[in-house]
C-alpha positions as CSV (number, residue, x, y, z in Angstrom):
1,X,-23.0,-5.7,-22.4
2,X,-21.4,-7.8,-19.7
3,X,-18.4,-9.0,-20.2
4,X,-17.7,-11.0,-16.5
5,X,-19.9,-11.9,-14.3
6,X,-19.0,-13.2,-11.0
7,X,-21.8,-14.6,-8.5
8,X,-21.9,-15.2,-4.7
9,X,-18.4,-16.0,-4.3
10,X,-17.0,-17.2,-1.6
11,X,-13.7,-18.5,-0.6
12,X,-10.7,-18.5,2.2
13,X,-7.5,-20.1,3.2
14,X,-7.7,-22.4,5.9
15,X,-10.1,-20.6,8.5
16,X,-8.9,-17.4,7.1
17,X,-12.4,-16.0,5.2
18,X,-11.1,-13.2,2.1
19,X,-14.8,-13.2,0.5
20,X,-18.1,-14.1,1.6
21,X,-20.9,-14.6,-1.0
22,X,-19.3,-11.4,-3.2
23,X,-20.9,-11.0,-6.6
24,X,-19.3,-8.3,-9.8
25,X,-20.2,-7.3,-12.9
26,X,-18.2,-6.3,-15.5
27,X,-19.3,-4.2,-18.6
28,X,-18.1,-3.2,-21.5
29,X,-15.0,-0.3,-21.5
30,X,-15.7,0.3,-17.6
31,X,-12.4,1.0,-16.2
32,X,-12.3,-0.5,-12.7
33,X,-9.6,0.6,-9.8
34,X,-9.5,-2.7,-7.6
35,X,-8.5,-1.5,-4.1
36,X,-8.6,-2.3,-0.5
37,X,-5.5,-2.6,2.2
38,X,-2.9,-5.6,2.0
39,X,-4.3,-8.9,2.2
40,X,-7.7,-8.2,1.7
41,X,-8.1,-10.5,-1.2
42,X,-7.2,-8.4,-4.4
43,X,-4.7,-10.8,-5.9
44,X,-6.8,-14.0,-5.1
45,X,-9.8,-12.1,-6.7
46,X,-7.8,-12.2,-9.9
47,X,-6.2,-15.4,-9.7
48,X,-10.0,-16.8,-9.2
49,X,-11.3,-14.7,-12.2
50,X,-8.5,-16.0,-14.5
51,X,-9.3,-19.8,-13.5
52,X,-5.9,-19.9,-11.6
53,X,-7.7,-20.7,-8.4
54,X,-10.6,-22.3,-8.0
55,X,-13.2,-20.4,-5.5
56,X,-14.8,-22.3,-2.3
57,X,-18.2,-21.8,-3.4
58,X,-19.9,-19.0,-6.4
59,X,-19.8,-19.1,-10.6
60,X,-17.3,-17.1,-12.8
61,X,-18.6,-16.3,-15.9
62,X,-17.1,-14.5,-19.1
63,X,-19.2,-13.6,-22.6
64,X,-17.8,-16.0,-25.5
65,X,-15.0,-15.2,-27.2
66,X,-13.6,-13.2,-25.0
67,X,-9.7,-12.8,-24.6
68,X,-8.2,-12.0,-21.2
69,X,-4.8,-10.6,-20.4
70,X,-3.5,-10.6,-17.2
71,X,-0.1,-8.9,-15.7
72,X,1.2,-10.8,-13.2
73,X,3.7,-10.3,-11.1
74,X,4.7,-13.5,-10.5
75,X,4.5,-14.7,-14.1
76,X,8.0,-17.0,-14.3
77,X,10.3,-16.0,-17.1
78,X,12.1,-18.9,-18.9
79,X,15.9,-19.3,-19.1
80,X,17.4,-18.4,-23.1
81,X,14.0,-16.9,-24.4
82,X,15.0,-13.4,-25.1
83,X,12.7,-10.1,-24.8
84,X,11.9,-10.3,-28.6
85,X,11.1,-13.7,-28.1
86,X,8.5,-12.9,-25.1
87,X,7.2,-9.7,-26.9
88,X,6.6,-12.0,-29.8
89,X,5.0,-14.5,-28.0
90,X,2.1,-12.3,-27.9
91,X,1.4,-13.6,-31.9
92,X,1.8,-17.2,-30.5
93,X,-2.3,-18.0,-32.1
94,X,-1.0,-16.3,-35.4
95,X,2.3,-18.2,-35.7
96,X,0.4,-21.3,-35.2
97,X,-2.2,-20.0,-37.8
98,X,0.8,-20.0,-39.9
99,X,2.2,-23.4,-39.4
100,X,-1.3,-25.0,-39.9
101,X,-1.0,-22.8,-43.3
102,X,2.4,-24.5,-44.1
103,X,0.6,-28.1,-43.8
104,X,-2.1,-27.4,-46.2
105,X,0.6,-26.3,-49.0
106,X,2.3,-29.4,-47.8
107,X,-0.9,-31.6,-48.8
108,X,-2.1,-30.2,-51.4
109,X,0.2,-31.4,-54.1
110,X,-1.5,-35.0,-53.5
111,X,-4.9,-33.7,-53.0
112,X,-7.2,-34.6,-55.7
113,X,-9.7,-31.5,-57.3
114,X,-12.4,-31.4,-54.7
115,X,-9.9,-32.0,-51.8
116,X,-7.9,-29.3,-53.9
117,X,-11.0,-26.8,-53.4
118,X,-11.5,-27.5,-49.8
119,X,-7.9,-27.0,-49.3
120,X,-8.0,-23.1,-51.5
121,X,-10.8,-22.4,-49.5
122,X,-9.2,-23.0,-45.9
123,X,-5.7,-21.3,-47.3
124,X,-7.7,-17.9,-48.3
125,X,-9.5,-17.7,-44.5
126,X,-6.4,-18.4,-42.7
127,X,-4.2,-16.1,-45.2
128,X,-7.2,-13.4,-44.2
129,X,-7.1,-13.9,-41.0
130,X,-3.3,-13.3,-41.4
131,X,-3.9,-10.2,-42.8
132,X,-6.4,-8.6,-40.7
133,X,-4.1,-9.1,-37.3
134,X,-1.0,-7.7,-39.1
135,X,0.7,-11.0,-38.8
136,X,3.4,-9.8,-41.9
137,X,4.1,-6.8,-39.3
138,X,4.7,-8.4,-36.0
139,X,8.6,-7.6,-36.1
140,X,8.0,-3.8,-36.6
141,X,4.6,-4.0,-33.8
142,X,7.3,-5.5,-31.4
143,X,10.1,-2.8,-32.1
144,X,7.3,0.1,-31.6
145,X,6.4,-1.4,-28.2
146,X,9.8,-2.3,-27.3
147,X,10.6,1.3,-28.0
148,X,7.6,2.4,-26.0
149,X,8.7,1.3,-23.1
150,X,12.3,1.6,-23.0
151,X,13.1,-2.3,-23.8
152,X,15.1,-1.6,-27.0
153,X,17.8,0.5,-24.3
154,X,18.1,-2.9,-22.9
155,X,18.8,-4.8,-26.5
156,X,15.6,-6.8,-27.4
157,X,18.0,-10.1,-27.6
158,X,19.1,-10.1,-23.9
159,X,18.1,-13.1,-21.9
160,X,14.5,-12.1,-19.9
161,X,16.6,-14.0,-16.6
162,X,19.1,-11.3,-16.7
163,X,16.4,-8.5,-16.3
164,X,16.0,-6.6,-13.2
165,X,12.5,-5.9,-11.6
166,X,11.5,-3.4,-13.3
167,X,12.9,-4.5,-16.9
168,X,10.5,-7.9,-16.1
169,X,7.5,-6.0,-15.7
170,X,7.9,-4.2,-18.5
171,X,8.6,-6.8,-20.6
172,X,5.6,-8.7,-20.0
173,X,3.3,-5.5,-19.8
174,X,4.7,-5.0,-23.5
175,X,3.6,-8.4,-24.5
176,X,-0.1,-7.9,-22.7
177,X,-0.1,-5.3,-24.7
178,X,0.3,-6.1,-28.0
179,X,-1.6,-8.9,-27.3
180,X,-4.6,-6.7,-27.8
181,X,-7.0,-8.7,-25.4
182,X,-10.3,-7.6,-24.8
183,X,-10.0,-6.7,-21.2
184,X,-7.0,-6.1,-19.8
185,X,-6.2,-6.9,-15.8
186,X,-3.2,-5.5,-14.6
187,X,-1.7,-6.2,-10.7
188,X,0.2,-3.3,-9.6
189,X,1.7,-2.2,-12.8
190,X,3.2,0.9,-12.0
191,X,5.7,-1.5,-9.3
192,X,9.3,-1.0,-10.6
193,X,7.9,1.2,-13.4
194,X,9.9,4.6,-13.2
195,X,8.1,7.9,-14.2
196,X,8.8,8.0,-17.8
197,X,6.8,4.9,-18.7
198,X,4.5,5.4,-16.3
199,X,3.2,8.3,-17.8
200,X,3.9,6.2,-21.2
201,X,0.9,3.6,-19.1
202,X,-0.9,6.3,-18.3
203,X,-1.7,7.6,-21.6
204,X,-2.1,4.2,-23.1
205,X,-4.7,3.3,-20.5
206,X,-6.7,6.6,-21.2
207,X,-6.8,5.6,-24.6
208,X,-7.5,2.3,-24.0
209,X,-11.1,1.4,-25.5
210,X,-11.6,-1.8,-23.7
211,X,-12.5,-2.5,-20.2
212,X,-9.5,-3.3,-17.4
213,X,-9.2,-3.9,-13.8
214,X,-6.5,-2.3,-12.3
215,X,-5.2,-3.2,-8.7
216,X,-2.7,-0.1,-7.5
217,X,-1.6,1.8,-4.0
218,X,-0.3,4.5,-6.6
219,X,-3.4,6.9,-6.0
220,X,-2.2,9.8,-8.1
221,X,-1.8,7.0,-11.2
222,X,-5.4,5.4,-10.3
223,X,-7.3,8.7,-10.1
224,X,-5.6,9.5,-13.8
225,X,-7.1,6.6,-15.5
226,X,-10.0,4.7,-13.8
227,X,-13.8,5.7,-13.9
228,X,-15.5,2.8,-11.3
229,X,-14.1,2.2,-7.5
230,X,-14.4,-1.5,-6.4
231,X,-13.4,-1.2,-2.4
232,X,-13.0,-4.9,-1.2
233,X,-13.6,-4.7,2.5
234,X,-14.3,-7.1,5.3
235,X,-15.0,-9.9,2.8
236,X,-17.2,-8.0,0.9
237,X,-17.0,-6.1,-2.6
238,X,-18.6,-2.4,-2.8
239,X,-18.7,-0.4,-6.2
240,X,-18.6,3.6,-6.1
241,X,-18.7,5.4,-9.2
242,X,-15.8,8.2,-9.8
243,X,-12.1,8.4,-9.2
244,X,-10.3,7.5,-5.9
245,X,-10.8,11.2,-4.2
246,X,-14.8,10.4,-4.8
247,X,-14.6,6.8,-3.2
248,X,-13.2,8.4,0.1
249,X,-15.5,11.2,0.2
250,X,-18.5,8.9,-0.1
251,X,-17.1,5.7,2.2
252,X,-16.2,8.2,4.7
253,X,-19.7,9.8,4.8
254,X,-21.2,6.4,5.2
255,X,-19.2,5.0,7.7
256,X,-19.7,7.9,9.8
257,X,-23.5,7.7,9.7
258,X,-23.4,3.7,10.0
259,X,-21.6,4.5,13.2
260,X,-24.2,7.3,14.6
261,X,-27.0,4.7,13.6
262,X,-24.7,1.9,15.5
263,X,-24.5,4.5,18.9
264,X,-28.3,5.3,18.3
265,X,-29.5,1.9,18.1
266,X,-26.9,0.5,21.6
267,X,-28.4,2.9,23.3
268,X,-32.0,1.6,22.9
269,X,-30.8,-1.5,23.5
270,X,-29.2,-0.6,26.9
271,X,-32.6,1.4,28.1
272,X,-35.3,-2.0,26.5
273,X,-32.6,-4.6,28.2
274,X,-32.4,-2.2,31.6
275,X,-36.5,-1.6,31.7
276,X,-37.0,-5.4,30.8
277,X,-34.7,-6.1,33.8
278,X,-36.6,-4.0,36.5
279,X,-40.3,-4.7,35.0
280,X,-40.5,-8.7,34.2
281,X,-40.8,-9.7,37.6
282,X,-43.5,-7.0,38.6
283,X,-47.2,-8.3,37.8
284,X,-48.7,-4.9,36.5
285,X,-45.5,-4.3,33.8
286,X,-45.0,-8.1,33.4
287,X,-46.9,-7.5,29.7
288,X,-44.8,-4.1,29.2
289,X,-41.7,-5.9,29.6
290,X,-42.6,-9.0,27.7
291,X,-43.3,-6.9,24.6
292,X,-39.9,-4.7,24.8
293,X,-38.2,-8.3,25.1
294,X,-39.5,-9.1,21.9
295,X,-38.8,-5.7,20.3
296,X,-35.2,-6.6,21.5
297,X,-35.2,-10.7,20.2
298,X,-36.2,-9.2,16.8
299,X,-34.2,-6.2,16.3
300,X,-31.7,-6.3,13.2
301,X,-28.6,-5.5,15.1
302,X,-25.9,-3.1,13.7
303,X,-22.2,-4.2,13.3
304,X,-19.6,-1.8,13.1
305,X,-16.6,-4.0,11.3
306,X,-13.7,-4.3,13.0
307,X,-11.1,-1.5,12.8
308,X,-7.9,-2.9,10.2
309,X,-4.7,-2.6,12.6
310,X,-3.3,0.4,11.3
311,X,0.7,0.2,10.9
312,X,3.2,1.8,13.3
313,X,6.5,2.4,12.3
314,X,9.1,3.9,14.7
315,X,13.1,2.7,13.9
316,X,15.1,2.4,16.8
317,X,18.5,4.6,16.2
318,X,21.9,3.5,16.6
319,X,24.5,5.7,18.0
320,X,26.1,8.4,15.8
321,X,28.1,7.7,12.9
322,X,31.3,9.4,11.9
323,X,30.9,12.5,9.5
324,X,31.0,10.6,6.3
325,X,28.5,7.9,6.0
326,X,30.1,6.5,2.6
327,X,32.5,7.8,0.0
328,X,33.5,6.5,-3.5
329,X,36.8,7.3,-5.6
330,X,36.1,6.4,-9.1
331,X,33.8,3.7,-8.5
332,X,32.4,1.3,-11.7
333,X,29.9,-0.5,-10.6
334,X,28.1,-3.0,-12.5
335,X,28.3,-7.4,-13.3
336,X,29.8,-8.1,-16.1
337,X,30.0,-5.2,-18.0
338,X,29.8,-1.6,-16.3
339,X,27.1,-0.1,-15.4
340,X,28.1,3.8,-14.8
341,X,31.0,6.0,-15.6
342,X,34.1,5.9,-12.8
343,X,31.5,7.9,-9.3
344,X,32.8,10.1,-6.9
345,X,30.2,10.6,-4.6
346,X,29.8,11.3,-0.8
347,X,27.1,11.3,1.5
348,X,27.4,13.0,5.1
349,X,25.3,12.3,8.0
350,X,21.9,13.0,8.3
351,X,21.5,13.3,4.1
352,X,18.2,11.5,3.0
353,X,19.2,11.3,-0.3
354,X,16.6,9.7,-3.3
355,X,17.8,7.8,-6.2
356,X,15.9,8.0,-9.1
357,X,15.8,7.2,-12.9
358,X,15.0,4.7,-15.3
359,X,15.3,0.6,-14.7
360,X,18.0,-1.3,-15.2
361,X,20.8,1.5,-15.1
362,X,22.5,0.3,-11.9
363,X,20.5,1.7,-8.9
364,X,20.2,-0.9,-6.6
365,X,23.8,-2.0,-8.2
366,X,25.1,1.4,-6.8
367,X,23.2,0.3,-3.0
368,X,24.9,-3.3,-3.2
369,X,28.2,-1.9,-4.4
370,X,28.1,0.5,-1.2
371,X,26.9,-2.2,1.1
372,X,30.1,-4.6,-0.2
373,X,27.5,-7.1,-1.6
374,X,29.0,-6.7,-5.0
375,X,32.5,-6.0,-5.8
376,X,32.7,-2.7,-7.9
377,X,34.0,-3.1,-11.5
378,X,37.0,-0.6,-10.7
379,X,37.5,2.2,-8.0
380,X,36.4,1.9,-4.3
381,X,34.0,2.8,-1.6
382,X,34.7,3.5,1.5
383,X,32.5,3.6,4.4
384,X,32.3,5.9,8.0
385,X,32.9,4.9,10.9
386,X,30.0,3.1,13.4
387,X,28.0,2.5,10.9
388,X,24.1,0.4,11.9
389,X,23.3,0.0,8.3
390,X,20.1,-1.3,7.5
391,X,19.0,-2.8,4.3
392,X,15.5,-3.3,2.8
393,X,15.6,-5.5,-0.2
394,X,13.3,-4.9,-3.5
395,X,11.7,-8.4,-3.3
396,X,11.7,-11.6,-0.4
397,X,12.7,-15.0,-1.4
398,X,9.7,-16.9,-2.7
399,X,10.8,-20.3,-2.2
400,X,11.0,-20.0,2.1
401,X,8.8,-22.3,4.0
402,X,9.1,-20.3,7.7
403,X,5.8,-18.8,9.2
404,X,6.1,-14.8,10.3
405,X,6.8,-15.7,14.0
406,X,9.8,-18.1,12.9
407,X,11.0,-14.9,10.4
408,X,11.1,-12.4,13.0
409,X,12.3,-14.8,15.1
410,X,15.5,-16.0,13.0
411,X,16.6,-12.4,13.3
412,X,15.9,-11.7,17.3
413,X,16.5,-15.0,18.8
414,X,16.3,-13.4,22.1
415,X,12.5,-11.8,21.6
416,X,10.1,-13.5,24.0
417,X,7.0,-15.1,21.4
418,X,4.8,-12.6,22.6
419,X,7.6,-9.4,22.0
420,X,7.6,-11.1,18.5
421,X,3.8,-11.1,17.9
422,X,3.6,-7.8,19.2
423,X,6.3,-6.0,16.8
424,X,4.5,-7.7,14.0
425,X,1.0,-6.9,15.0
426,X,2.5,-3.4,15.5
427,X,3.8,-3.3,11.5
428,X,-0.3,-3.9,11.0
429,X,-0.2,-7.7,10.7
430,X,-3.3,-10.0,12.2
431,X,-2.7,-12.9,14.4
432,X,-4.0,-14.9,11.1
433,X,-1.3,-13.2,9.3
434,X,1.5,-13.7,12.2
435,X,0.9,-17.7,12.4
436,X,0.9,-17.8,8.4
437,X,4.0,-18.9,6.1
438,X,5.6,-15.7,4.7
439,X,5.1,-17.2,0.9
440,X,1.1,-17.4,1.4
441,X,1.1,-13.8,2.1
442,X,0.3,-10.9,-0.4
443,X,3.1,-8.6,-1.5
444,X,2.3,-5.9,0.7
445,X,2.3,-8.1,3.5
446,X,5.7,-9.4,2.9
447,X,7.3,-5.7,3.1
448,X,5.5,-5.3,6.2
449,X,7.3,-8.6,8.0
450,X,10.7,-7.3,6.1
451,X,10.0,-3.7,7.6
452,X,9.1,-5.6,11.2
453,X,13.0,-7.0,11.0
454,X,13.7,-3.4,9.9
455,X,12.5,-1.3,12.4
456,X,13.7,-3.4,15.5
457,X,17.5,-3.6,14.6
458,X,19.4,-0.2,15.7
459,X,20.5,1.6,13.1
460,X,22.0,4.8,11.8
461,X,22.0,4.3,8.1
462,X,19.0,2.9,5.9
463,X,19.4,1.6,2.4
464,X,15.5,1.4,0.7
465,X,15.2,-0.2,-2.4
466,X,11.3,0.5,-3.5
467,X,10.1,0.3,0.1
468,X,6.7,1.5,-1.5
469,X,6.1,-1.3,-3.8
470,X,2.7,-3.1,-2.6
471,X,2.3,-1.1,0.2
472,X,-1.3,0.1,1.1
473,X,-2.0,3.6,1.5
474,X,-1.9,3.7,5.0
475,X,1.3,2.1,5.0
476,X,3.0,4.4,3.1
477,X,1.5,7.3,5.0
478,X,2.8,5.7,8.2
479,X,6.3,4.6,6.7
480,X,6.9,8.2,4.8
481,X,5.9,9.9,8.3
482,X,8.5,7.2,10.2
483,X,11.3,8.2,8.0
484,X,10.6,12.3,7.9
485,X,11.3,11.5,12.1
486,X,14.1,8.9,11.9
487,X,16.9,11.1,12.9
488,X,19.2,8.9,11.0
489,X,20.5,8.8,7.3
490,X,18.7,6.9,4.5
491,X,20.0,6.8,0.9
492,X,16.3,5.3,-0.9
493,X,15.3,4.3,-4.4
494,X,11.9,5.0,-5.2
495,X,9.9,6.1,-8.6
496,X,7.0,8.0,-6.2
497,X,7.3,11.6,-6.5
498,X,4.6,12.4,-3.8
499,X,6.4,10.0,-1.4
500,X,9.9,11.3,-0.8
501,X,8.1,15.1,-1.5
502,X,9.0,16.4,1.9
503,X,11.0,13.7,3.0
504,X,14.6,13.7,1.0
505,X,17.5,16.7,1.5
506,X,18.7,15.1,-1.8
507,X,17.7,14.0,-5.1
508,X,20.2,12.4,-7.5
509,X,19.1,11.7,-11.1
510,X,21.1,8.1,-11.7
511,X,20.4,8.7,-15.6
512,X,23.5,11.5,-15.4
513,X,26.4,8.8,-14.3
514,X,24.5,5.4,-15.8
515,X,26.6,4.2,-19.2
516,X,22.8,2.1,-20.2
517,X,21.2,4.8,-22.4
518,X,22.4,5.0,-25.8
């Protein structure tokens, strides 16, 4: 049974095409991986499915009675709601179930006896209803899930605006979740999540008996759960059945024999257009040339679609720093209330050193406190000598209105306009992308323009708070490959295993020094 369908859609911002006449169908438990690289659409494909954006041209059409849940990543948190109040949010059509159940008992002790009846009657299907959705268990349904993933660590009555990244999308994946819709659409869940609960997702998803779409970079995660490939691609939407692994084998295979038909068929082309040119104006192959002409006017010409710029990252290096890049004597980090037990920790030069563990327990505290963004609690840090530090931030500022060039620009005021295209055409941006404001752009595009400022500033020391997040595939490839060369140190956080594999001297486990798990 089809639960979405989605005909001829088409739609683009400003003369910038992302779909042209794409059409999707979506059926009953089919679990779909969405992918394709940054900027291809994947985002605006859901937005335009959920009724958040309405397409140029096509139809969007969802069976009745169908309930949608969507994790967004820009979903906006309000100020004083806590997590239980978010989590229990999710019962919002039960609560109100309940309050039109608290009227009727309110009218009924004027109602006369056949009003009286109609009244009994409406109280027993809404007290069924009730019932059969667990309304009387929502509190312990909310503790289960906040459990699940970590959230009652937190305290389930902390304000959702205090939450760090990763806290936030696990708060509102808990209340997707227990919202129970009947297909769920999740963008890039796995961003912020640390290993723990996204094995917690991953088990949840295979159980899951519903259908979802599920946009990710996070290969190993998408080839664990999904059973249907949906490649979105040069404005258009191609299904492959299988995992990840199978999609490459198969779009591989076809776009090398598209190309061998594409060489085939320019080489005819070249020998009809070169015997059309030395036979029309001879009498006797006049006729001979005429008909290749034709042959030529009504061929069905082959396009090879253009080749996506491919990143390339190379950071320039400062000169060498002094032995010591950073070290701490009993450092506290933390806001109001500590955050870890008193640190003494030292990195030397040349460490590439990996920060991992679960949100919210101070890790891109600790990088802040080091960087003397944030004043530690107690204790102090104290940093080498010639130090080029350079800093990549978990998330831009939404609210800026400057276009890339004017980004890149604000940083390098001496680049020439054409020194700035080029190092952002070389971080895999299009001239589309380069004239466009930074806030219009997808997530992955964003940490391309923040690595752009990244990679052109010397340095000898980089701080990388979830550089991967949003990232494309080649990306990362091209960014992990960068920093295995970059002769420099880097002190990282990142939840991706099979990214710093290879790539880090040193792992430290943040959960041993945090105070945040009780």
């Amino acid at each position: 049974m089809s639960i979405l369908n989605v005909e001829n859609l088409t739609h683009g911002f400003g003369d910038r095409a992302i779909f042209n006449n794409v059409s999707f169908r979506l059926l009953k438990g089919e679990h779909i991986g969405l992918i394709g690289a940054n900027g291809e659409g994947k985002s605006t494909f859901m937005n335009i499915i959920t009724g958040k954006l309405q397409p140029d041209e096509g139809k969007i059409e969802w069976a009745k009675n169908v309930r949608v849940g969507y994790l967004d990543q820009h979903t906006v948190l309000e100020k004083g709601m806590t997590i239980r109040d978010v989590l229990s949010s999710a019962f919002n059509f039960l609560y109100e179930m309940e309050a039109q159940m608290n009227e009727i008992c309110d009218k009924m002790g004027e109602a006369d006896e056949e009003q009286l009846n109609i009244y009994m009657e409406e109280l027993g299907t809404i007290q069924d209803l009730l019932t059969m959705h667990d309304f009387y268990m929502i509190d312990s349904k909310v503790e289960e899930v906040g459990r699940a993933l970590g959230l009652t660590e937190i305290g389930l009555d902390k304000d959702v605006t205090d939450l760090s990244g990763g806290q936030r999308t696990k708060v509102l994946l808990g209340k997707l979740l227990l919202e129970k819709p009947d297909i769920l659409l999740l963008d890039e869940p796995t961003n912020y999540l640390d290993m723990e609960h996204i094995e917690w997702l991953k088990r949840y998803l295979n159980d899951y008996e519903n259908a979802f779409i599920l946009i990710s970079h996070d290969i190993p995660f998408l080839n664990s759960v999904i059973n249907l490939i949906y490649h979105m691609d040069n404005q258009e939407l191609n299904r492959y059945v299988g995992d990840y692994d199978k999609f490459m084998e198969v779009y591989e295979m076809k776009k090398a024999q598209l190309e061998a038909a594409y060489n085939k068929q320019q080489k005819e082309i070249a020998d009809l257009k070169d015997f059309v040119a030395r036979n029309k104006a001879r009498v006797a192959t006049r006729n001979m040339a005429m008909s290749r002409q034709k042959k030529l006017d009504k061929m069905d010409v082959i396009e090879l679609a253009g080749e996506k710029p491919k990143p390339e990252f190379h950071f320039k290096e400062a000169r060498t720093p002094s032995r010591y890049i950073f070290q701490t004597t009993d450092l506290v980090i933390g806001y109001d209330e500590p955050l870890s037990k008193p640190l003494n920790l030292e990195m030397e030069r040349g460490q590439k050193i990996v920060l991992t563990g679960s949100n919210g327990i101070g890790k891109t505290t600790l990088l802040k406190s080091i960087l003397g963004l944030i004043k530690p609690l107690e204790g102090k840090v104290e940093q080498g000598d010639y130090l080029h530090i350079g800093y990549f931030e978990q998330e831009m500022d939404q609210s800026v209105e400057t276009t890339c060039i004017e980004e890149i620009w604000k940083e390098f005021p001496s680049f020439s306009q054409y020194e700035v295209r080029s190092a952002l055409a070389k971080c895999g941006l299009t001239t589309k992308h380069i004239e466009s404001k930074v806030k219009v752009l997808s997530g992955g595009e964003q940490a391309k323009v923040r690595l752009c400022k990244l990679i052109n500033r010397e340095t000898n020391i980089l701080l990388l708070d979830e550089p991967t997040n949003h990232l494309d595939v080649d990306a990362k490839e091209e960014l992990k490959r960068a920093l295995i060369e970059y002769k420099g140190s880097i002190l990282m956080v990142c939840h991706e295993p099979e990214f710093f594999e290879g790539l880090a001297t040193d792992v430290w486990d943040c959960t041993k020094w945090t105070t945040r798990l009780w």
